[in-house]
C-alpha positions in Angstrom: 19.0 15.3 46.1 17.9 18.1 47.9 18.9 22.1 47.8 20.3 24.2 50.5 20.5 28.0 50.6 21.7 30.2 53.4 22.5 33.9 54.2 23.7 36.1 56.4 24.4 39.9 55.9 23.3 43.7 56.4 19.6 43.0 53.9 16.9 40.5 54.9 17.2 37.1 54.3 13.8 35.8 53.1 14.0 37.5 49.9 17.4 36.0 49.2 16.3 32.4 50.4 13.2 32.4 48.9 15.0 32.9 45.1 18.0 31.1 46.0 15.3 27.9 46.3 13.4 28.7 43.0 17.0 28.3 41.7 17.1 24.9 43.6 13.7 23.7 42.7 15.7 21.1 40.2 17.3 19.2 43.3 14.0 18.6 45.2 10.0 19.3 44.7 7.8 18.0 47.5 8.4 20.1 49.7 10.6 23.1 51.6 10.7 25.4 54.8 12.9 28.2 55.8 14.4 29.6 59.1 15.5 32.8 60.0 16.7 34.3 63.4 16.1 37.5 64.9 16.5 39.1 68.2 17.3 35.8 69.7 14.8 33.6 68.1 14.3 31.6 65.3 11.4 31.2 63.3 10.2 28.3 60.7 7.9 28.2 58.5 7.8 25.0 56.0 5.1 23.0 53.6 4.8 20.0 52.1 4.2 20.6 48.0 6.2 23.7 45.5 7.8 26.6 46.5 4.7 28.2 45.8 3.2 26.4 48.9 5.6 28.0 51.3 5.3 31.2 50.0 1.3 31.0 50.6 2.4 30.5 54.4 4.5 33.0 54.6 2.5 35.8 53.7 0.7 35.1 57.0 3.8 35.2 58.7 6.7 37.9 59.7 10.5 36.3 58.8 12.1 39.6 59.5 15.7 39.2 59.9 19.0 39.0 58.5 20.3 35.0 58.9 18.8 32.4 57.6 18.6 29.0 55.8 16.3 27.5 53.2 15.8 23.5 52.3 14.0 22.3 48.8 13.1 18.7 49.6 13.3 15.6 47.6 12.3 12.8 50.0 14.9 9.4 50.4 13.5 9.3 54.4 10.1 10.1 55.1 7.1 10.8 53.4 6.7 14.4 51.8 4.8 16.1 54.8 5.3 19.2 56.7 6.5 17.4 59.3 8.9 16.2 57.2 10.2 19.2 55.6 13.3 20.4 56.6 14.6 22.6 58.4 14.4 20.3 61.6 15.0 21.4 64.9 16.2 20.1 68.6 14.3 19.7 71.5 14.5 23.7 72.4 13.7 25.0 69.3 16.9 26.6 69.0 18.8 24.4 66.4 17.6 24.0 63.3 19.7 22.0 60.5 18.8 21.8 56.7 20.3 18.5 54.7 21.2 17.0 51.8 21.7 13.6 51.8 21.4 9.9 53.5 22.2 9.4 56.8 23.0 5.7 57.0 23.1 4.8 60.8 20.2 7.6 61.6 18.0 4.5 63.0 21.0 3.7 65.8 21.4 7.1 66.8 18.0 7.9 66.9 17.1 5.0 69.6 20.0 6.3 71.3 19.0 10.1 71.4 15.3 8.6 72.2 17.2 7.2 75.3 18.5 10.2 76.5 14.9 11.6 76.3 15.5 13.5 72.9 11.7 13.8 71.2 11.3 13.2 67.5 8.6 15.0 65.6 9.4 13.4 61.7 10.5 10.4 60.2 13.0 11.9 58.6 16.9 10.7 59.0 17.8 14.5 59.0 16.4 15.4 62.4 18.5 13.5 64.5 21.4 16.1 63.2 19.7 18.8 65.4 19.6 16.5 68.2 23.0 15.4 67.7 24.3 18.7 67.9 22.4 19.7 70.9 23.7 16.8 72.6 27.5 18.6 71.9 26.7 22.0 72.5 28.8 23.5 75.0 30.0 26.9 74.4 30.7 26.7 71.0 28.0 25.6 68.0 31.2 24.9 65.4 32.6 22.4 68.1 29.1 21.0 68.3 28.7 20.0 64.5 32.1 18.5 64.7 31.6 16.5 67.3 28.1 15.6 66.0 28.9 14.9 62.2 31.5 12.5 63.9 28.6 10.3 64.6 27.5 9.5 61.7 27.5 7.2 58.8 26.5 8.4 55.2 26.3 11.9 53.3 25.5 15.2 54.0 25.9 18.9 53.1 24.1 20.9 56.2 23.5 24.1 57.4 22.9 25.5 60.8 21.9 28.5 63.1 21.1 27.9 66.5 19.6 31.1 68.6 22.4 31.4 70.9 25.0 32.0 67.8 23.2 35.0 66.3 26.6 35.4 64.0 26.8 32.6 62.0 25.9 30.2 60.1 27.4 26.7 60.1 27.8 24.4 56.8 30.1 21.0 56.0 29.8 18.4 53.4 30.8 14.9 52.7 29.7 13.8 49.4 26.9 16.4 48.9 27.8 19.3 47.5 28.0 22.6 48.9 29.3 26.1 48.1 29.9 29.4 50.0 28.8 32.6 48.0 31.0 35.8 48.5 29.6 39.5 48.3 30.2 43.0 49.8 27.3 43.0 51.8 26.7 39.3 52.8 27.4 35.9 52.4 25.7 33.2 51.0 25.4 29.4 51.3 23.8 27.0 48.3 24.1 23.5 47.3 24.9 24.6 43.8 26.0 27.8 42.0 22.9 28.7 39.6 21.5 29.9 43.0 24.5 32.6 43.6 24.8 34.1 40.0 22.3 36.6 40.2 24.4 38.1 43.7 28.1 37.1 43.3 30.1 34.8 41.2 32.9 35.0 43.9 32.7 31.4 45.5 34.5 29.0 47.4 33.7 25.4 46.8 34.0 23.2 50.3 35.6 20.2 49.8 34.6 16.6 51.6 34.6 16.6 55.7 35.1 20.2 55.8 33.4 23.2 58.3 32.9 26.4 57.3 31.7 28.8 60.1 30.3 31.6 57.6 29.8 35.1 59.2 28.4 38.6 57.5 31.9 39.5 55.6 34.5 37.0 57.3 34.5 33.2 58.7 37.0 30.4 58.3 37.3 26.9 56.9 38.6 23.7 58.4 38.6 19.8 58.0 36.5 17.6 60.4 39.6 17.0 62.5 39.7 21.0 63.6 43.0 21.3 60.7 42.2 25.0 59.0 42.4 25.3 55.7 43.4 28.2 53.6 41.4 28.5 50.0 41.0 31.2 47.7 37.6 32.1 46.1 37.3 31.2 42.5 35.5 33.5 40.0 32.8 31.6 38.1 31.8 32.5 34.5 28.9 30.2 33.8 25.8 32.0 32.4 22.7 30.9 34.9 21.0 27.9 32.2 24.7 25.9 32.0 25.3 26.2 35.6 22.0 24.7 36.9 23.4 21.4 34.5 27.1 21.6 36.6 28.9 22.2 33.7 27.4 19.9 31.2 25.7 21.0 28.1 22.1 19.2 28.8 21.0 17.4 31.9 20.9 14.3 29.7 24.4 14.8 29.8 25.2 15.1 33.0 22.6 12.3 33.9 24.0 10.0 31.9 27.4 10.3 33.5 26.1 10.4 37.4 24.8 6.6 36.4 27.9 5.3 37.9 26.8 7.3 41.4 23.4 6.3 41.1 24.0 2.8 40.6 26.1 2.8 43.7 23.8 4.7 45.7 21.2 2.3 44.8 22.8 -0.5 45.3 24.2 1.0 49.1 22.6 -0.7 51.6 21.2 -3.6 49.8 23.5 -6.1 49.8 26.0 -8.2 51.7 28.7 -9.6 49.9 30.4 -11.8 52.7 26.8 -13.4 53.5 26.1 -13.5 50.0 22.8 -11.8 51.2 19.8 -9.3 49.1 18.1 -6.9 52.1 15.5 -4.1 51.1 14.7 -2.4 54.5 12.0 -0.3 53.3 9.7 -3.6 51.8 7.1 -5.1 53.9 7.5 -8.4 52.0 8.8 -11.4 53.9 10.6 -14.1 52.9 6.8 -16.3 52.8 5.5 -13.4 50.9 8.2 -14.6 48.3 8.2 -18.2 48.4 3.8 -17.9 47.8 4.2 -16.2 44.3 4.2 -18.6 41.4 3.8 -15.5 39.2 5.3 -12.4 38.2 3.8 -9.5 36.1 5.9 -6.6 35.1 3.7 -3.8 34.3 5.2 -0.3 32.9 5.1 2.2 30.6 8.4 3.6 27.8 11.4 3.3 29.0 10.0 1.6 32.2 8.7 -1.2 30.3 11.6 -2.0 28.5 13.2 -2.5 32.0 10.4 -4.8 32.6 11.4 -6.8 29.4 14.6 -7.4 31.4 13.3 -8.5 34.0 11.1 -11.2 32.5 14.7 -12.3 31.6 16.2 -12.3 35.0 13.4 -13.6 37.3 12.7 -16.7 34.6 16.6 -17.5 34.5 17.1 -17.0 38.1 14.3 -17.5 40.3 12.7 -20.2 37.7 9.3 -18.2 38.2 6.7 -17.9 35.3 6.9 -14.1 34.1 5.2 -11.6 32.0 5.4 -7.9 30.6 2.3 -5.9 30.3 2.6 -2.2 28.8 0.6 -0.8 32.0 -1.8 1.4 29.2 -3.3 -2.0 27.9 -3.2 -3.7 30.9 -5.7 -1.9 32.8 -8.5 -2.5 30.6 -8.1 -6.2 30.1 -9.5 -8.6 32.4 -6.5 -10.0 33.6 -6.3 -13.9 35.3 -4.4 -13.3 38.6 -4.7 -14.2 41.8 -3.1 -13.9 45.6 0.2 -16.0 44.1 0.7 -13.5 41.6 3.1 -10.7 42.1 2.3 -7.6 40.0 5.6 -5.1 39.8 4.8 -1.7 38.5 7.6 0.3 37.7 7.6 4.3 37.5 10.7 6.7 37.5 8.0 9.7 38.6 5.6 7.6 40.6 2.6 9.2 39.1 2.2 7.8 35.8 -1.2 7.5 35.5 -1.6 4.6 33.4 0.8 2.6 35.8 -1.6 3.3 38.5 -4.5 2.0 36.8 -2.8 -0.8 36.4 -2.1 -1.2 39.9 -5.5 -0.7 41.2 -6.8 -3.6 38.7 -4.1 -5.6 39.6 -5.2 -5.3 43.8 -8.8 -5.8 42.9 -8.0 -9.2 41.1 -6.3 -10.4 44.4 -2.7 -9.9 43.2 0.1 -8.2 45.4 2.0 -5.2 43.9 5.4 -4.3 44.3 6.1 -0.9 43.1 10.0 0.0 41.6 10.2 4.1 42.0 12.8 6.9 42.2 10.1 9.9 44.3 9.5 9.0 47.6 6.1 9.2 49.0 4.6 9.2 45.0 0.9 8.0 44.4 2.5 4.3 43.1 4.1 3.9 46.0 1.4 4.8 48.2 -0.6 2.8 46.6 1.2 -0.6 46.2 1.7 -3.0 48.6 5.2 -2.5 48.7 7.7 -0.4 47.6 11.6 -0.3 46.5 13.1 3.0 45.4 15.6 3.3 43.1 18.1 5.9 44.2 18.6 8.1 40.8 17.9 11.6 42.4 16.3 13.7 40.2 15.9 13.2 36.7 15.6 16.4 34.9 16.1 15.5 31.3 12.6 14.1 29.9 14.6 11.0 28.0 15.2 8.6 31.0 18.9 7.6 31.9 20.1 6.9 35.3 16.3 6.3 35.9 16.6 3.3 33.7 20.1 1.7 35.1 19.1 2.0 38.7 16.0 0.3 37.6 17.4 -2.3 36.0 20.1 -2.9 38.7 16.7 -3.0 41.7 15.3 -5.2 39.3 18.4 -7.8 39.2 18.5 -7.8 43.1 14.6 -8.5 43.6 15.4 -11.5 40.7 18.3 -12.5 42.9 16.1 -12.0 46.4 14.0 -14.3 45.0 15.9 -16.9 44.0 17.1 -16.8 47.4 13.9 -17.4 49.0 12.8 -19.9 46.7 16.3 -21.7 46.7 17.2 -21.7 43.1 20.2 -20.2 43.4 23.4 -21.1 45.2 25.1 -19.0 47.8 28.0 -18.9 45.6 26.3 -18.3 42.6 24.7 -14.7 44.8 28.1 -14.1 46.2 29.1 -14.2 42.4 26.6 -11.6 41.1 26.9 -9.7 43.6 30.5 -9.2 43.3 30.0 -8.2 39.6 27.3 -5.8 40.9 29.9 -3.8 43.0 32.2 -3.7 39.9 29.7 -2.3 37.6 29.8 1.5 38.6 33.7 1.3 38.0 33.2 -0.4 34.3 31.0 1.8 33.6 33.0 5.0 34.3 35.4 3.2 32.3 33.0 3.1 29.6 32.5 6.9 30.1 36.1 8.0 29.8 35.8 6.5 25.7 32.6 8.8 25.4 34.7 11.0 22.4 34.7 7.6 20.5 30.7 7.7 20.2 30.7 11.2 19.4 32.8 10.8 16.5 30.6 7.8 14.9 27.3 9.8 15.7 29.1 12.6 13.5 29.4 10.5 10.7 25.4 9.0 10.7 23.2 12.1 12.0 22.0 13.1 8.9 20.4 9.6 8.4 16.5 9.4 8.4 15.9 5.9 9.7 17.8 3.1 11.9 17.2 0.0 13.4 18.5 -2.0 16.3 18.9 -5.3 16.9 19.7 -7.4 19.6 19.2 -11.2 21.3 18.1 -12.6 24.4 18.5 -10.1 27.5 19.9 -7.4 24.4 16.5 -7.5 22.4 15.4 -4.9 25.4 18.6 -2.7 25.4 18.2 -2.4 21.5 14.0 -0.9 22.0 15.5 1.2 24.4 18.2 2.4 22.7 16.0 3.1 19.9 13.8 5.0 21.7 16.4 7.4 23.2 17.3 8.1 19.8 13.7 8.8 18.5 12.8 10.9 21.9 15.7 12.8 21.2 17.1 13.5 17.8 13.1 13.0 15.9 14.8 10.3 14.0 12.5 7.3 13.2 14.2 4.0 14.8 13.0 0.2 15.5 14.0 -2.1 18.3 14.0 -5.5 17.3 14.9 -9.3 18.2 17.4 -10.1 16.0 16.0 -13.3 14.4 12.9 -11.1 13.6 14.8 -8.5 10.7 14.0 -11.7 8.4 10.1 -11.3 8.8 10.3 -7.9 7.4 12.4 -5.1 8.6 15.2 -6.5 6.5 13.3 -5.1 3.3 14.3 -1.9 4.4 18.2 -2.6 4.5 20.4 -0.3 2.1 23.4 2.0 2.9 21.6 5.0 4.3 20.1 3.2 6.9 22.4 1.8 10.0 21.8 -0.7 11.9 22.9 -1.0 15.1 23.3 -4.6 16.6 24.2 -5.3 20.5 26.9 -8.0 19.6 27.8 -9.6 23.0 28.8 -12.2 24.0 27.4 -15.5 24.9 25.4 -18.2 23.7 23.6 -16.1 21.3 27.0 -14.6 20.0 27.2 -16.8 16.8 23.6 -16.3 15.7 24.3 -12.2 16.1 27.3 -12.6 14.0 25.0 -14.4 11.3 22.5 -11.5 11.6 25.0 -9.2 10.8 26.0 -11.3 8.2 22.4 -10.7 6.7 22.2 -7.2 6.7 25.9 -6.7 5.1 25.0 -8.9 2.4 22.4 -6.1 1.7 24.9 -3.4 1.6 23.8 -2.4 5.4 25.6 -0.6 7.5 26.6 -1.9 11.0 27.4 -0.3 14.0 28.0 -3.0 16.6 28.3 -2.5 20.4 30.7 -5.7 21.7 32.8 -6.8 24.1 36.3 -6.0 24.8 38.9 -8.3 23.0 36.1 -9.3 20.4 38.7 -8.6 17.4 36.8 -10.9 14.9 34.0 -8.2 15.1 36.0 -5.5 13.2 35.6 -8.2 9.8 32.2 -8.2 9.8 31.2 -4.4 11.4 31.8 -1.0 10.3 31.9 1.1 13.5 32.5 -0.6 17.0 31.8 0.8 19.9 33.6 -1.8 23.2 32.5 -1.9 26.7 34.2 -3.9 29.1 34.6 -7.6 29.3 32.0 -9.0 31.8 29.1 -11.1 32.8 26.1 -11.2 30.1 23.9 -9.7 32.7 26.4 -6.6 33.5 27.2 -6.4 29.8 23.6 -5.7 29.3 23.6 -2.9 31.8 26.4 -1.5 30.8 25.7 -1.4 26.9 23.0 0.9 27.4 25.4 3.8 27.8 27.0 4.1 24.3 23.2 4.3 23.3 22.4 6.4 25.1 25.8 8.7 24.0 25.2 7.7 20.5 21.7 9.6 20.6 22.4 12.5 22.6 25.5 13.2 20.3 23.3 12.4 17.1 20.5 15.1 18.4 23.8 17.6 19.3 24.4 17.7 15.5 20.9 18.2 14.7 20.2 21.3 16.5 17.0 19.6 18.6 16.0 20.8 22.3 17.7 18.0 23.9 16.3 18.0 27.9 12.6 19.0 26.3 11.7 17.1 23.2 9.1 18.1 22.0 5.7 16.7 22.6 6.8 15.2 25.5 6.4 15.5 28.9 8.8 14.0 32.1 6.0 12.1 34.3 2.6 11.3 32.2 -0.2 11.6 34.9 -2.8 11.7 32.2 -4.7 8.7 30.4 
C-alpha cells in the first residue's frame, strides 16, 4: 500500500505534494520521490528512507513549478532504494508514473519492452508502466495510458505527467484507491482523503478501470473502454484523524475487516488449484532444499509466536516433520542443537524485531537455514535470512496485530502444505482439497464480519470484568493465547490463554461468576473433551462464552453467550475464529475509554533488546 498525491494549478506544487505525503506517510515508509514539470521539463527528485529524507534533497534542489506528483513507498517489488522509489520514468525522461499496487504480469512485459530496446533502471514492477505508455504515445498521453493499462494484469491507481502534456495530469485505478480533489485554484490527486482536507473537501471518488485527465479547473472522466462518465463531486465531512482510518473508528478496526483482502492478496499468486500446486516466486529454496530438512524451528515473538504455535500444528500433521516453537527473546541465548537439516523460520510482521534477529544470526552460525515470514519488504529479517516469503497485509497501523496475524497464518499453512509436497506426505487430492478451502476462506470470513453487531453486544455485557481466561484444544490452544492477548494489549484487562486440559492444574481455582471464560468450542476430535471442560467451569458457577461452529445447537445447553463462525475445515475454523476475538476485544476496550491503535507501553515494531 503505497500513497499518491498530485496537483496541478495557479500555486507551486512542491509545497502541496510535500504535505499531501506527510498525510500519506500511513500507506508507505521506505521511501518517496516527487516530479514536477516546468517550462517543458520535468524534474525528480526521490530517497530511499522518511519523508524527511526527501526533503533533505530537495533543499539542494529547485522544483519550481505548478504540476506535479508525489509517491510514499511501501515496497511489494523491489528493495527500498532510490532506484526503486517511485516516480519511474521512460527511456526519455519525459514520462514519469507514480503507483499503487501489484502488477502481476510486469515480468512478461518487461522481457518484452527489454526487446524492443526499452532500458530498466529498478526492479520495481512499476516502471514498466512508463515504458508501457511510451510505447503508445502518439499524439495523445490519455490514449497512451489506455492503451497501456490494457496490458496489464493486477492493481493499480497511477498518476502521470509526461513533458510534452504540460496541462494535465493523468490518474485511473483498479482496485487501489484513488481520489480527485476539487478547489478554486487547483486540483488535486491523492490516494486517500486525509491528504485533501486541509485544501478542499469537494471530491470525486474514481471508480475501478476508470481515467481521469485532471486539468487546472476542468478535465473529464471515462471508463477504460474510452465510455465518459458523468459524476458529481461529493462533499466530505470527516474531521482529518477519522479520515486517515476510511471511516472506521480505530485502524484496528478497519484492519480487522481488510483481513478478508489481505488474505486474498496473500494468497494471489501462490497457488494452483487445477495442479493442485504451492509456488512462492520470491524463495530461493528448491524442492532438495525441502526434502534435506528433518527439522523445523519456529522462532517469534507476541503475536508472531503464537502463529508459530500453529504452525508446529500444521507442519507435524502435514509434512510429518519434527517441529518446535522458540519465543525468539530466549532463543538467542541458548545454545541451541541444529544443524544444515534444520530449518529455522522466523516470523516478523515489521521485519525488524530485534530479538527475532538475534535469533536468526544464532540460528546461521549453528549451520541451520532460515526462512523468514514478513509483511515490509526489504526489512533487516529478510535481508538477513536465507529466504524470504512476505505476507501481503499492507500496512499495519494499529500496534495490536490483526491482518498481520491471518496472512501469517495462512503463508504458514501453504509452506506446511509446500512441504508435504516435496516430501510426498500428502496426496494431490488431499492439496487440491485445502487449497480449495483456502480460496473460500476470505468469503467466510466476510461472512463472519457482516455478524460483527452480535460481538459488540456480548462485549457490552462483560467489560467491566477484571480478569478472563481462554481456553482452547489442539490447533485452538494458540487462537485462545492470542485472543487473550488482544484483549490484554488493548482493553488493560488481565487474561490467560490456556490448553484446555490444563484449567484443572490451577487456573480453575480462579473460576466464579465475574470472571468469563471464553472457550474455542470447534469441532473435531477434541469437540467432546471441550464440551467436558466447559462442563468443569459451569459446575463452578463460571461463565462461558464459547466460539463454535455453525449448526452446533447442543452448545446453547451448556454456554452462556455463543458467538458462530461458519461451518468448515478444523484448519479454516481456526483461522477464522480469531476474528470474533479479536471483535470481542476491540469492542470491550470501546466501552472502556482506552487509546485503542496506541496502547500504552507499547510500541508497533520492537527493534530493541
Amino acid at each position: 500500500m503505497c500513497g499518491i498525491f498530485g496537483y496541478i494549478g495557479e500555486k507551486e506544487a512542491l509545497p502541496y505534494i510535500l504535505e499531501g505525503l506527510k498525510k500519506l506517510e500511513y500507506r508507505g515508509y521506505d521511501s518517496s520521490g516527487v516530479a514536477v514539470l516546468k517550462n517543458g521539463k520535468v524534474t525528480c527528485v526521490k530517497k530511499e528512507g522518511k519523508i524527511k529524507n526527501l526533503e533533505k534533497a530537495l533543499e539542494k534542489k529547485d522544483l519550481s513549478g505548478k504540476i506535479g506528483i508525489g509517491h510514499t513507498r511501501w515496497a511489494t517489488h523491489g528493495r527500498p532504494s532510490d532506484e526503486n522509489s517511485h516516480p519511474h520514468a521512460d527511456c526519455k525522461g519525459e514520462i514519469f508514473v507514480v503507483h499503487n499496487g501489484i502488477i502481476e504480469n510486469y515480468l512478461m512485459l518487461r522481457r518484452a519492452l527489454a526487446e524492443k530496446g526499452h532500458k530498466f533502471h529498478s526492479t520495481t514492477d512499476t516502471e514498466v508502466l512508463a515504458h508501457l505508455i511510451e510505447e503508445h504515445l502518439k499524439g495523445n498521453l490519455e490514449e497512451a495510458v489506455r492503451g497501456a493499462l490494457r496490458e496489464v494484469e493486477g492493481s493499480y491507481a497511477i498518476a502521470v505527467i509526461c513533458s510534452k502534456y504540460p496541462d494535465q495530469i493523468v490518474a485511473a485505478r483498479k482496485a487501489s484507491p484513488l481520489v480527485i480533489g476539487i478547489e478554486e485554484n487547483g486540483t488535486f490527486i491523492s490516494s486517500d482523503i486525509p491528504a485533501l482536507l486541509k485544501y478542499t473537501s469537494k471530491v470525486i471518488y474514481l471508480k475501478d478501470e476508470e481515467i481521469a485527465t485532471v486539468k487546472r479547473k476542468k478535465g473529464h472522466i471515462c471508463t477504460l473502454s474510452g465510455k465518459p462518465v458523468k459524476r458529481k463531486p461529493v462533499f466530505i465531512s470527516w474531521d482529518p484523524e477519522s479520515a486517515e482510518k476510511g471511516g472506521y473508528s480505530h485502524f484496528m478496526l478497519k484492519e480487522i475487516h481488510e483481513q478478508p483482502k489481505a488474505i486474498r492478496d496473500t494468497l494471489k499468486g501462490r497457488i494452483r488449484p487445477d495442479k493442485a500446486e504451492i509456488h512462492f516466486d520470491e524463495m530461493k529454496f528448491s524442492a532438495d532444499d525441502f526434502k534435506k530438512i528433518n527439522r523445523v524451528v519456529f522462532t517469534a515473538c507476541g503475536t508472531s509466536w503464537h502463529a508459530g504455535l500453529v504452525g508446529e500444528y500444521l507442519f507435524e500433521q502435514i509434512a510429518k516433520v519434527m517441529t518446535e516453537v522458540e519465543y525468539a527473546a530466549e532463543f538467542r541465548y541458548r545454545d541451541p542443537v541444529m544443524d544444515d537439516k534444520t530449518l529455522v523460520i522466523a516470523i516478523s510482521q515489521s521485519g525488524e524485531t530485534a530479538d527475532t534477529l538475534a535469533a536468526i544470526e544464532e540460528a546461521k552460525e549453528k549451520g541451520a537455514k532460515v526462512l523468514s515470514i514478513c509483511n515490509v519488504v526489504g526489512s533487516s529479517i529478510a535481508r538477513e535470512s536465507d529466504a524470504v516469503v512476505y505476507t501481503y497485509a499492507g500496512p499495519e497501523i494499529g500496534v495490536a496485530s490483526t491482518k498481520a496475524f491471518t496472512t501469517q497464518l495462512t503463508v504458514i499453512y501453504l509452506l506446511a502444505l509446500l512441504m508435504g509436497q516435496v516430501k510426498g506426505t500428502i496426496s494431490k487430492a488431499d492439496i487440491k482439497q485445502r487449497i480449495s478451502e483456502l480460496l473460500e476462506l476470505p468469503q467466510k470470513m466476510e461472512s463472519l464480519l457482516e455478524r460483527e453487531k452480535d460481538v459488540e453486544e456480548i462485549a457490552s455485557r462483560y467489560y467491566e470484568c477484571s480478569n478472563a481466561l481462554y481456553l482452547g484444544r489442539g490447533k485452538g490452544f494458540p487462537i485462545a493465547l492470542e485472543g487473550a492477548l488482544k484483549l490484554k494489549e488493548v482493553s488493560y484487562i488481565h487474561a490467560e490463554g490456556y490448553p484446555a486440559a490444563e484449567m484443572k492444574h490451577g487456573p480453575i481455582a480462579l473460576i466464579d461468576k465475574n470472571m468469563p471464560v471464553v472457550v474455542l468450542a470447534l469441532q473435531g476430535r477434541r469437540y467432546e473433551k471441550i464440551l467436558g471442560n466447559i462442563e468443569e467451569v459451569k459446575a463452578r458457577g463460571g461463565i462461558v462464552i464459547a466460539v463454535a461452529n455453525e449448526g452446533d445447537d447442543d452448545i446453547w445447553e451448556k454456554a452462556d453467550e455463543v458467538i458462530f463462525i461458519p461451518r468448515t475445515s478444523e484448519i479454516i475454523s481456526t483461522l477464522l475464529a480469531i476474528v470474533p476475538l479479536q471483535l470481542f476485544a476491540y469492542y470491550i476496550a470501546v466501552k472502556r475509554g482506552c487509546h485503542i491503535d496506541q496502547p500504552r507501553n507499547l510500541a508497533k515494531s520492537v527493534t530493541v533488546e
